[in-house]
C-alpha positions as CSV (number, residue, x, y, z in Angstrom):
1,X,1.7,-27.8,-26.7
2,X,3.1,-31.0,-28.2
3,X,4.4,-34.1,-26.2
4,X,8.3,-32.5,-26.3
5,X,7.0,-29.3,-25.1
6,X,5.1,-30.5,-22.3
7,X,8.0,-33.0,-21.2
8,X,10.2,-29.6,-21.3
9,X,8.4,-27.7,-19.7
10,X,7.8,-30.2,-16.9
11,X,11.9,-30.6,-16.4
12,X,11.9,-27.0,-16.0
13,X,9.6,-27.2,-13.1
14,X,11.1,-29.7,-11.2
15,X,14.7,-28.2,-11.7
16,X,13.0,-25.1,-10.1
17,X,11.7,-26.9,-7.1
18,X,14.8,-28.7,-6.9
19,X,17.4,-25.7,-6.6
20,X,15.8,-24.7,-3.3
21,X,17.7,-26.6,0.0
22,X,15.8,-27.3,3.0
23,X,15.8,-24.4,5.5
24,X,14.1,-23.6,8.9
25,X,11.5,-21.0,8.4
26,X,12.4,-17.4,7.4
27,X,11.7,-14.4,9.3
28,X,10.2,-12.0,6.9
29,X,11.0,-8.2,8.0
30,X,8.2,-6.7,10.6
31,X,5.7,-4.4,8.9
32,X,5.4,-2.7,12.1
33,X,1.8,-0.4,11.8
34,X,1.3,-1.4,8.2
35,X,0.6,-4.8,9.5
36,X,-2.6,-3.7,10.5
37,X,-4.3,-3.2,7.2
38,X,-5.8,-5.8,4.7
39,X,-5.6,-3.2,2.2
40,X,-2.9,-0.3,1.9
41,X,-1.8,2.3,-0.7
42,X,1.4,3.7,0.2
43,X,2.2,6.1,-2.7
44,X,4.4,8.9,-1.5
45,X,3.1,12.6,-1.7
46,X,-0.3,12.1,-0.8
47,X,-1.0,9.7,-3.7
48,X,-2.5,6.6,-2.4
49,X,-5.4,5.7,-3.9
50,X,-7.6,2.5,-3.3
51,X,-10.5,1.7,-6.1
52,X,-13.2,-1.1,-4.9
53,X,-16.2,-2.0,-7.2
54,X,-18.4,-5.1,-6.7
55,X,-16.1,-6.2,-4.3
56,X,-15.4,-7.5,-0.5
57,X,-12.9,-6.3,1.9
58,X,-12.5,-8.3,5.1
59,X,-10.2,-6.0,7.0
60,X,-8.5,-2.2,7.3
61,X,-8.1,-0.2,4.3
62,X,-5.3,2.1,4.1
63,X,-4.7,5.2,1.6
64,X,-1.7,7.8,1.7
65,X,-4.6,10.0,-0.1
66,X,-7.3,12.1,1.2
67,X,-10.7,10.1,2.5
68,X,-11.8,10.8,-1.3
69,X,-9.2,8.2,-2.3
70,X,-10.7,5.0,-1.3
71,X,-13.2,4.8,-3.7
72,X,-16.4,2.2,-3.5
73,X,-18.6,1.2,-5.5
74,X,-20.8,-2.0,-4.7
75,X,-18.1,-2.7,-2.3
76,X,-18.2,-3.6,1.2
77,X,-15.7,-2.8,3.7
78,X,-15.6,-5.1,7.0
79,X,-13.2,-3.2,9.0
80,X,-12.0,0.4,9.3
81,X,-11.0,3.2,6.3
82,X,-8.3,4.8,7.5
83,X,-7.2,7.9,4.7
84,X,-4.7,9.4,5.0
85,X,-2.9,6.8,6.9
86,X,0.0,8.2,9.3
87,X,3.6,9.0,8.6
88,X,4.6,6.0,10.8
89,X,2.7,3.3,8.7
90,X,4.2,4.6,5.4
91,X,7.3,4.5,7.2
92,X,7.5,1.3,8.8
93,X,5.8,-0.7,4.8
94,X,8.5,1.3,3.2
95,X,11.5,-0.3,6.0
96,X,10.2,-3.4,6.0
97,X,9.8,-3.0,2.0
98,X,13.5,-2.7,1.4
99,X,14.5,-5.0,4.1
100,X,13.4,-7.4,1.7
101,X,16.4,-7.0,-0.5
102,X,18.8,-8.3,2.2
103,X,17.0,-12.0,2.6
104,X,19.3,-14.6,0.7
105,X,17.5,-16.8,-2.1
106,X,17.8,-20.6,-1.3
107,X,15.6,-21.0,-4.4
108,X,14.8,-19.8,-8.2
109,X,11.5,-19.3,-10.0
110,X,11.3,-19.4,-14.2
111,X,9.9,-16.1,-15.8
112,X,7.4,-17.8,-16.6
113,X,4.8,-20.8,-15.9
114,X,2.0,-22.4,-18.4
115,X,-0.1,-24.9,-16.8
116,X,2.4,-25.9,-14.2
117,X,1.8,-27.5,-11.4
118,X,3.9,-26.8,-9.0
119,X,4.9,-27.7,-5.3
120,X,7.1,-25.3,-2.8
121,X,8.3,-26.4,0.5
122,X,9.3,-23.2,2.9
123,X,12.3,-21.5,1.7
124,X,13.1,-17.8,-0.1
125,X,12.6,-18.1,-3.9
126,X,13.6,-15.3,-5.6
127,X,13.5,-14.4,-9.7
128,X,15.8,-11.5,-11.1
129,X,12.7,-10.3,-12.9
130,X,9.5,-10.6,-13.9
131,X,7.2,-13.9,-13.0
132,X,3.8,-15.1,-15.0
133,X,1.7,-17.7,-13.8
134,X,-1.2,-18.7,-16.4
135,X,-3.0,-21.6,-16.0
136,X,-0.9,-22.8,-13.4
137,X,-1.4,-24.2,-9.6
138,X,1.4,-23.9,-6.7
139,X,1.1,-25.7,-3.6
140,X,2.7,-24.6,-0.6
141,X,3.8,-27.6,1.4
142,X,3.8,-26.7,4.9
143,X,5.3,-30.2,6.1
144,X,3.2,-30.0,9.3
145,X,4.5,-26.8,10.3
146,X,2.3,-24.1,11.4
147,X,5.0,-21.7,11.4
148,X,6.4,-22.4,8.0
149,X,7.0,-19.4,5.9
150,X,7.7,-19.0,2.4
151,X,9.1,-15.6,0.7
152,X,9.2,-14.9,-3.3
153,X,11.3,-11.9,-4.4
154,X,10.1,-10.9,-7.8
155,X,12.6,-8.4,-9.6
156,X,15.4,-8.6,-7.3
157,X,17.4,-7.0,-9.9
158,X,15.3,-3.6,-9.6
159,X,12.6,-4.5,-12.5
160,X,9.7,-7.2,-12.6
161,X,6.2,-7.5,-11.8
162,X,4.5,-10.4,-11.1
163,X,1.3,-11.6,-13.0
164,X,-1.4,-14.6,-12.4
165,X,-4.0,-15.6,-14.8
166,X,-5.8,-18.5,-13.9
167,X,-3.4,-18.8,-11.2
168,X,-3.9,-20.6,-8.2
169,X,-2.5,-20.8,-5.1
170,X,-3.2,-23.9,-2.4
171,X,-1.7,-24.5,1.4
172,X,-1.3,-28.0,2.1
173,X,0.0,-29.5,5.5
174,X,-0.4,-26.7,8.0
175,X,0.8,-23.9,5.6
176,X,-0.8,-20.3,6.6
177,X,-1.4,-18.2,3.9
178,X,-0.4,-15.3,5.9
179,X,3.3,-16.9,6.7
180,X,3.6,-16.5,2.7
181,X,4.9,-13.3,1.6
182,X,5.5,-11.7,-2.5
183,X,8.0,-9.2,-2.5
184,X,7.2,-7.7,-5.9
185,X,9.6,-4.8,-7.3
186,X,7.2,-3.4,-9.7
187,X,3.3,-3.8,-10.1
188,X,1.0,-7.0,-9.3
189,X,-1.9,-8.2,-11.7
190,X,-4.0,-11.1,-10.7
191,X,-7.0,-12.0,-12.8
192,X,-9.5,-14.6,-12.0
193,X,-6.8,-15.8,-9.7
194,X,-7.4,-17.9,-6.5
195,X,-4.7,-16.3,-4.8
196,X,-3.2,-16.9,-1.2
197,X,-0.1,-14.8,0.9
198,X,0.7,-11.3,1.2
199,X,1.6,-9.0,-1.6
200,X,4.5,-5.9,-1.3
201,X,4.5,-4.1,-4.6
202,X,6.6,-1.1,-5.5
203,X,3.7,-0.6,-8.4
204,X,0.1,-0.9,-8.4
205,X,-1.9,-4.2,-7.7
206,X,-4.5,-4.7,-9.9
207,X,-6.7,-7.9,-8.6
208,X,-10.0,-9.1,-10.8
209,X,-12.2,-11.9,-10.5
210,X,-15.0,-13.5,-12.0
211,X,-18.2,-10.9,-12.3
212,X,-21.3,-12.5,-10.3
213,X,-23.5,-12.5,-7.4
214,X,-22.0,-13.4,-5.1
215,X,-18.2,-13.2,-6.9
216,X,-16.3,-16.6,-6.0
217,X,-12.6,-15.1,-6.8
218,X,-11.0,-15.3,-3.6
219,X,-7.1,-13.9,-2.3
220,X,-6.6,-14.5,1.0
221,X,-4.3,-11.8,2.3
222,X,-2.9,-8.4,2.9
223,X,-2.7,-6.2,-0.4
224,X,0.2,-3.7,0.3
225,X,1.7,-1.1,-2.8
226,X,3.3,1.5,-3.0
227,X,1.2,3.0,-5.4
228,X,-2.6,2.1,-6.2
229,X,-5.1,-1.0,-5.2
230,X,-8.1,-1.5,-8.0
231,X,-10.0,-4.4,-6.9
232,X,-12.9,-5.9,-9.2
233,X,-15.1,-8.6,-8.5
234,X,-13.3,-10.1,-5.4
235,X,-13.1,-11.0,-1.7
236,X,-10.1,-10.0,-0.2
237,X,-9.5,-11.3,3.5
238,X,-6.6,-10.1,5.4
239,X,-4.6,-11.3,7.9
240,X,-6.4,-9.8,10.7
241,X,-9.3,-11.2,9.6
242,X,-8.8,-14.5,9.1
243,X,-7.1,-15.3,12.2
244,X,-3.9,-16.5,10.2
245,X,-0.2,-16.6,12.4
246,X,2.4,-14.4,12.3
247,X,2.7,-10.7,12.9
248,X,-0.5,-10.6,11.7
249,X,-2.9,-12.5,13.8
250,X,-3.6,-11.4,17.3
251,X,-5.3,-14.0,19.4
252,X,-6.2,-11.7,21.7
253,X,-7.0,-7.4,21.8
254,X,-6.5,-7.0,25.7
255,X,-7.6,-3.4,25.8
256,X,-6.9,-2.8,29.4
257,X,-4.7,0.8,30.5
258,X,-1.3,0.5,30.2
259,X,-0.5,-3.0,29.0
260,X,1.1,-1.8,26.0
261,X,0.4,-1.8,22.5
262,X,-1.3,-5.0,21.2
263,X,-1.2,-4.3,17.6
264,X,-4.5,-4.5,17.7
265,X,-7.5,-2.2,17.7
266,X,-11.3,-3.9,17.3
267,X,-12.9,-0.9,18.2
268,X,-11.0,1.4,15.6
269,X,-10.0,3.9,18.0
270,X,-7.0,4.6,16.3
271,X,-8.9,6.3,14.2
272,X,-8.5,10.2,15.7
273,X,-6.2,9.4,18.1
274,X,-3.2,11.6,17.3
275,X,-0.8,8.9,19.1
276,X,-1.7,6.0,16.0
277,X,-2.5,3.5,18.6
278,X,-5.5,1.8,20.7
279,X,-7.2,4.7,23.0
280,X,-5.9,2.4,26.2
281,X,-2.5,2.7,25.2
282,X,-1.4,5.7,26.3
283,X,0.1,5.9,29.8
284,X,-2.5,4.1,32.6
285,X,-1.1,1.8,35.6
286,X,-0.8,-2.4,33.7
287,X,-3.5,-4.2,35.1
288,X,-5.8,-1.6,35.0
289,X,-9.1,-3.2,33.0
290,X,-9.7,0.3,31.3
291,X,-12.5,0.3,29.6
292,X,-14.0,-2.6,30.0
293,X,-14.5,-1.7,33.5
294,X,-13.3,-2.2,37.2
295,X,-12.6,-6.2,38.5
């Protein structure tokens, strides 16, 4: 790239930064019982299907599929595999999926960014299709706010997917990676990406990392399509896990009878329970300790 291209280019990235107004920090739509998973393949009729080799998964994985779905190889799981998921978590991803499309923009991306750096203070920024990163760094300024959230619409129009290579992805100044949310319309493809905030696809994500032992690729966040997850040579950690704000972190999992769900469940109980919450949740007298015993 010559000295008129790089100058070019660099006017185009501060015009993006620029178009987005300051706003107070965005609600982004309740994922209700999707929340709960690091990891979720929504695809309709049965279809989900989650692929994990040489990888790491720090939190729930979810599949519309069968069990045989979520498929491992050389990959560990921290947290529950939940296949097929219920009715109400496809329900509530797919809600809060198309929920998306009524947030106002207050700021535009370019299709496309080669070794951009970039900074984005909280806001909505949305592209009518399809984003590339390569080579390129985005900070996320948080401007002390713990509560700052950010929200990119990719493909508002109906089409786009959004692809990193290269790309990474950096909180600065109280900015949670779980208060950062990618609405994508089609698929997701990160390779050998440092990746941070939550990803909605209405295609497949694809994530791959550097091969080694251990891998150092790294996406901190929940992975949620609806259609299939292939994960290669990474460490996904979701929300849950990390202890991030939002719907997604729960400070607390106070499992006593009858004080109402928690949206949480540490002891994967939800796992045969027909109801699709914590085995404490269903009817009991608030107060009660439940299982952890009498006072």
């Amino acid at each position: 790239m010559n000295h008129l291209q790089k100058h070019f280019s660099a006017s185009l990235i501060a015009l993006a930064a620029l178009t987005a107004a300051p706003v107070a920090a965005w609600a982004a739509p309740s994922l209700g019982t999707a929340s709960t998973f690091a990891v979720l393949s929504a695809a309709p009729n049965l279809g989900g299907a989650v692929t994990c080799t040489t990888s790491t998964i720090n939190g729930d994985v979810g599949s519309s599929g069968p069990m045989s779905s979520v498929v491992q190889t050389g990959c560990t799981i921290n947290g529950a595999i939940i296949a097929p998921v219920s009715a109400n978590v496809l329900k509530d991803f797919n809600n809060a999926y198309d929920q998306y499309a009524a947030i106002p923009c207050t700021g535009s991306l370019l299709p496309a960014y080669t070794g951009a750096a970039l900074t984005l203070t909280p806001g909505v920024y949305c592209s009518d299709a399809a984003v590339t990163f390569t080579d390129s760094t985005l900070t996320l300024d948080g401007q002390g706010d713990a509560n700052a959230t950010w929200i990119f619409k990719i493909g508002t129009l109906g089409t786009g997917a959004l692809t990193g290579t290269n790309f990474t992805v950096n909180m600065v100044n109280s900015g949670d990676s779980c208060n950062v949310n990618w609405w994508v319309a089609q698929a997701s493809t990160m390779t050998t990406s440092a990746f941070q905030g939550n990803i909605l696809a209405g295609a497949a994500i694809t994530v791959t990392g550097v091969a080694g032992t251990p891998t150092t690729t790294t996406l901190n966040g929940d992975l949620l399509s609806k259609a299939a997850v292939t994960l290669t040579d990474v460490i996904v950690t979701g929300c849950n896990a990390t202890g991030g704000r939002g719907e997604h972190s729960h400070s607390k999992c106070n499992q006593g009878v009858g004080n109402g769900t928690e949206g949480c469940d540490p002891g994967h109980s939800t796992d045969k329970n027909p109801w699709g919450s914590s085995n404490d949740e269903n009817g009991g007298t608030k107060g009660d300790p439940g299982r952890g015993g009498k006072k």
